[in-house]
N, C-alpha and C positions, 0 to 999 in steps of 0.2 A: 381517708380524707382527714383534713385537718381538723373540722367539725367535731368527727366522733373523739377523738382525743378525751374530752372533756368528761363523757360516758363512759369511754373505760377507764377512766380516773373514781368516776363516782361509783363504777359498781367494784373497784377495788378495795373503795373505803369501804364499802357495805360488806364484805369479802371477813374483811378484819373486824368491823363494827359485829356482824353474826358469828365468827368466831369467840370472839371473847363472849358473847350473851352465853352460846353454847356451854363454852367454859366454866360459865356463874352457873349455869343449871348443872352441870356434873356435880359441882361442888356442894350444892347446894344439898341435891340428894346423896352425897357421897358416893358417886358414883354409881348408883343401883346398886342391884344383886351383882353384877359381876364388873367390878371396877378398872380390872385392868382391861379388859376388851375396852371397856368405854372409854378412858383415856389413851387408847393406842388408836380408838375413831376419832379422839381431838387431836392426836397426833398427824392421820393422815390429813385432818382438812385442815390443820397449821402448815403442812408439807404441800398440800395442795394447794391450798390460799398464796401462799410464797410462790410456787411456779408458775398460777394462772396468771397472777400479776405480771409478774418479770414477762410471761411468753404473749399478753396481752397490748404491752405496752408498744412491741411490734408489732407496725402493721402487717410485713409477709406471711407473719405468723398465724392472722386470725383467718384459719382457713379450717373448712369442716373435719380434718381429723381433733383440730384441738375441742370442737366446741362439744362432737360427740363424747369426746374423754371426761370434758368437764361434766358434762351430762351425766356418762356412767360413773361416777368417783359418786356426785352427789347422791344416784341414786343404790349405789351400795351403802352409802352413811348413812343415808335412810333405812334401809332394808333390813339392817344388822342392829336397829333399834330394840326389835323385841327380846332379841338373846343379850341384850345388856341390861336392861330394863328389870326384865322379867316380868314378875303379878304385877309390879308396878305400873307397869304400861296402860293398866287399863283405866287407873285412877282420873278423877275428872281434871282436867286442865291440862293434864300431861302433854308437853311437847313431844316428839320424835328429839333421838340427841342431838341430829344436827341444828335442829330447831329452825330459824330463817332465814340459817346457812344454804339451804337446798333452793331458793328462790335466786339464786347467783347467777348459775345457768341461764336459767330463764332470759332473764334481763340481758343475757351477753349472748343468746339467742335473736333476743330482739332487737338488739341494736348493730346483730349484724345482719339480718333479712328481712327486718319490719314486724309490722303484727302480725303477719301470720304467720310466719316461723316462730314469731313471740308466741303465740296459742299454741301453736304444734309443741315447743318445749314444755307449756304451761301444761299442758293436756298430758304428757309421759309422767310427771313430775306428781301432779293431782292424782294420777289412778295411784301411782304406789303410795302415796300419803293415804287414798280415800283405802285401798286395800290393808293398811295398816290399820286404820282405825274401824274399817269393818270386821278384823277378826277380834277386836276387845272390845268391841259391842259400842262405840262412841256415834250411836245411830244420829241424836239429836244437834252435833254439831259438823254433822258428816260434809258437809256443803260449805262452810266458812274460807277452811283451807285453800280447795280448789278457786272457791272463787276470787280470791285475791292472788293468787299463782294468774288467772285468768286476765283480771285488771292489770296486773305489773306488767305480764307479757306485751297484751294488747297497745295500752295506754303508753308505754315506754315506745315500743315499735312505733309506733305512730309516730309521735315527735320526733324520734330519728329521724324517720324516713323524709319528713317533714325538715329537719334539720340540713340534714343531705342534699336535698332538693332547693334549699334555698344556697346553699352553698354554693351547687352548681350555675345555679342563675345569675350569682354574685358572680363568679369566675367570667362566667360568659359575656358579663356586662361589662367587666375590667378590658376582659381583650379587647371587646369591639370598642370600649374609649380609646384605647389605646391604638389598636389599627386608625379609628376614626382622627387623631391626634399626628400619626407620621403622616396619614393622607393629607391633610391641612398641612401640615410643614412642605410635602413635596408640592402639592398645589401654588404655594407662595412663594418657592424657589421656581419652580416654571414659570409660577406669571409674573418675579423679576427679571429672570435673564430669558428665557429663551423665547416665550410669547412674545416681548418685549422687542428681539432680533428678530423675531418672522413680523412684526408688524412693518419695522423700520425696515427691512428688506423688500415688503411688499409696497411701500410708499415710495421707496427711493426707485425699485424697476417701476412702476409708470410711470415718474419722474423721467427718466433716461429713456423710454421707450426701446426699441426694436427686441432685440430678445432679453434684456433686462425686464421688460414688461411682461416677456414669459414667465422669467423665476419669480418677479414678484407677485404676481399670479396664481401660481403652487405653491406660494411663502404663505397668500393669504387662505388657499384651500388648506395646508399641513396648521397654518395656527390654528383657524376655526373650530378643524378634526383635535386638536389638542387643547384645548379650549374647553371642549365638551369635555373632551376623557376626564379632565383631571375638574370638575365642576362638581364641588361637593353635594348630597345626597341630601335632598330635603329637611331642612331642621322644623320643629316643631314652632308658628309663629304665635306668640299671646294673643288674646283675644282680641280685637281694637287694633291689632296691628300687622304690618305687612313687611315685607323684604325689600325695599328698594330693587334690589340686585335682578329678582324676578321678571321686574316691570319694565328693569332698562334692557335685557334681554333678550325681550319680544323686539326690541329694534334690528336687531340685528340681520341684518343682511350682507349679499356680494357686497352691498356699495355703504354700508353701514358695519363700522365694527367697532366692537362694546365690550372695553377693559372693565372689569370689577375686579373687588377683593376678592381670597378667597374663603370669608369669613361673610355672614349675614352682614346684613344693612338695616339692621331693624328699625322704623319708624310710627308714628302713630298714623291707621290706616289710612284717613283723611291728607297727609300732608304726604305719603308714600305717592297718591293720586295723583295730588296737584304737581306733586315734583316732577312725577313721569306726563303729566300731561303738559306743561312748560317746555321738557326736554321735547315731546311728540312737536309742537308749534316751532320749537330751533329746527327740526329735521322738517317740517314744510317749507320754513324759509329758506332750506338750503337745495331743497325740491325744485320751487317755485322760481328763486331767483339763480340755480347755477345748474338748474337743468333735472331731468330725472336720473343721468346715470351719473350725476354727479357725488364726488368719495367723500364722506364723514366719517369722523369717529367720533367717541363717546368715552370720556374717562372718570369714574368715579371714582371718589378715597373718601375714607373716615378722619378727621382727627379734629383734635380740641373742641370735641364737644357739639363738631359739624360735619355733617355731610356735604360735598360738593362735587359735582357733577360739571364735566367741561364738555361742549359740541364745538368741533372744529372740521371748517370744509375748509377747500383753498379754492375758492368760487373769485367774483372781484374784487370782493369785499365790498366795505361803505364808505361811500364817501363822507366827509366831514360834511355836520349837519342837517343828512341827510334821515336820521329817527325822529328830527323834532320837525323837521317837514311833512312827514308821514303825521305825524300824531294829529300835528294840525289841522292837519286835509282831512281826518276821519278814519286811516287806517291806525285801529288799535293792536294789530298782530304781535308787536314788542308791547307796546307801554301796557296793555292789558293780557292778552295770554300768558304771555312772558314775566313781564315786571310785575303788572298788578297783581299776578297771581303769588308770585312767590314774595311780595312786601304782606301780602296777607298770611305768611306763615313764618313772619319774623325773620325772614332770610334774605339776600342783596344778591344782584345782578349785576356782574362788568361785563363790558363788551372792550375786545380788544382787535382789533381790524384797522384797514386802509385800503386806499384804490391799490388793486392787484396785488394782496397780501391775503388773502378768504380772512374770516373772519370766526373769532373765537369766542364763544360765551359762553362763563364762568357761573353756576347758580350754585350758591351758597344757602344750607337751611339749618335751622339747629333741630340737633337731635332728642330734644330737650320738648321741642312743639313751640309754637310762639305762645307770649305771654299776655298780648292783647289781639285784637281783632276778630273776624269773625269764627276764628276757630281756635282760639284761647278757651279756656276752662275745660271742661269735660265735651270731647270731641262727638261734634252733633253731625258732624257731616257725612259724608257720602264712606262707606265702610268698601264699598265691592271692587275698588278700583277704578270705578267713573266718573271724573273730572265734572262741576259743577260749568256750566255753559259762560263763557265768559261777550261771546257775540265777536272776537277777534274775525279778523279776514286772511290772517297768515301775514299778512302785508309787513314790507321785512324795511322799505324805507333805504 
């Protein structure tokens, strides 16, 4: 993976940074008792250092023949300490001449199995150090080496593993934006063309009647069924706020059908309410005055900063004058369900109708919340979805 990259970079550096220490310690002691052994052991882990890198830096490569190799190499540089050394070996401080060149392994143990292949290398690595230093009698610091062979292993593994693991989560997050991403583009090409032709096919056959009213029929059962399918997957909504798109939804029936985006409609919960309960009071008046099996639709869109939602039946429509007669007489079903409610969320109502044209009405809210009235400032009102009682009677006028 593209994560470890990084780790086997770093324990390459370490690869070369522990060779040259080893090197200053040859030099230093001039090589012990037997010089040339000892620089033909800096020789092989210069030899070794150079191919672990190069065959490390592939990934097909980092596969258990190579890590066992690296393993034996460090543990013959080690083992071959005491015939280069000699008496010297027993002296206090003395390193092994690979010195913390032998901890390479380990690390490249660990970051290809985690910690516990990290201890497993830690643990081969520690007996031949702890065995080295128990035959020159180094009793009082017998425990040091091992345990930081222990800590590298462990503590490196881990964070891989850990590394690894966030990786994959990343990957998995990227695809499903991305599947989540075509799904919305094809949703938005189906709900402009082809939803769009099953609607108007189903409107125009009961328009036409006799078997025209069949296909438009199966035009309105194939939208519904495709409607659903392509109806994106619950988004997360903020606290204080609802989906429009949700609300308008639930209208949906045979005789009621309900265009949305296919993108949320997010609002502030209180005016999500009142919006969906205004639109519930259009679909009673179109109930009450154009019958029960009478056809609606429902169009909502987002733009400049608003939401507007359209209820259109072809019922008789209104006559001229006939809303302010109603208001008159005491039926508030428009000027208060309707109007009053959405002037309280800073939003406008047109009505577009005539005798024997149904009639259309247009609510318009901003996205924004209203800036005055009773639900201006920080939103006191109803959060679950239930419209504050307004006393209308449907009365459509």
């Amino acid at each position: 993976m593209a994560i470890e990259g990084p780790f086997w970079r770093a324990i390459a550096v370490f690869r070369v940074a522990s060779l040259v220490y080893a090197a200053a310690l040859m030099a230093q002691h001039r090589g012990y008792e037997q010089p040339v052994l000892g620089w033909l052991v800096i020789g092989v882990m210069a030899l070794w250092t150079a191919g672990a890198t190069f065959a490390y830096s592939a990934e097909s490569a980092r596969r258990w023949p190579l890590l066992a190799i690296d393993l034996l190499v460090a543990l013959a540089c080690l083992l071959v300490s005491p015939y280069v050394e000699g008496a010297g070996q027993g002296a206090e401080g003395t390193m092994p001449v690979p010195a913390t060149w032998i901890a390479a392994p380990v690390l490249a143990w660990a970051v290809h199995g985690g910690r516990r292949l990290g201890a497993v290398a830690a643990a081969v690595v520690a007996a031949g150090d702890l065995w080295l230093r128990v035959r020159t009698g180094q009793a009082p610091v017998l425990i040091n080496g091992a345990v930081l062979l222990f800590l590298a292993g462990v503590v490196v593994g881990h964070v891989a593993r850990l590394a690894r693991q966030a990786e994959e989560r990343m990957q998995r997050a990227i695809e499903m934006e991305a599947a989540q991403r075509e799904r919305d583009r094809l949703a938005r090409d189906i709900h402009d063309s082809v939803l769009q032709v099953l609607a108007l096919v189903q409107r125009r056959g009961r328009q036409i009647g006799g078997e025209a009213a069949e296909l438009g029929r199966l035009a309105g059962e194939q939208e519904a069924v495709l409607r659903q399918l392509v109806a994106p997957a619950s988004a997360a909504v903020p606290a204080g706020s609802a989906d429009l798109r949700t609300l308008l939804l639930a209208h949906a029936s045979p005789q009621v059908t309900v265009s949305t985006p296919a993108t949320p409609m997010i609002l502030p919960a209180p005016v999500a309410a009142e919006t969906a309960a205004a639109v519930r009071a259009a679909l009673d008046n179109v109930r009450d005055h154009c019958g029960p099996g009478a056809r609606a639709w429902i169009f909502a869109e987002s733009s400049d900063g608003a939401i507007t939602v359209t209820v259109r039946d072809e019922g008789p429509g209104i006559a001229e004058g006939r809303l302010a007669e109603a208001a008159a007489a005491g039926r508030l079903g428009v000027a208060q369900s309707i109007r009053g409610r959405i002037a309280d969320l800073g939003g406008t109502v047109a009505f577009a109708t005539g005798v024997g044209e149904g009639t259309e009405v247009e609510i318009s809210v901003p996205i924004s919340g209203p800036v005055s009235g009773p639900f201006a400032g920080p939103f006191a009102g109803p959060v679950s979805g239930a419209p504050r009682s307004r006393g209308g009677d449907g009365a459509r006028g």
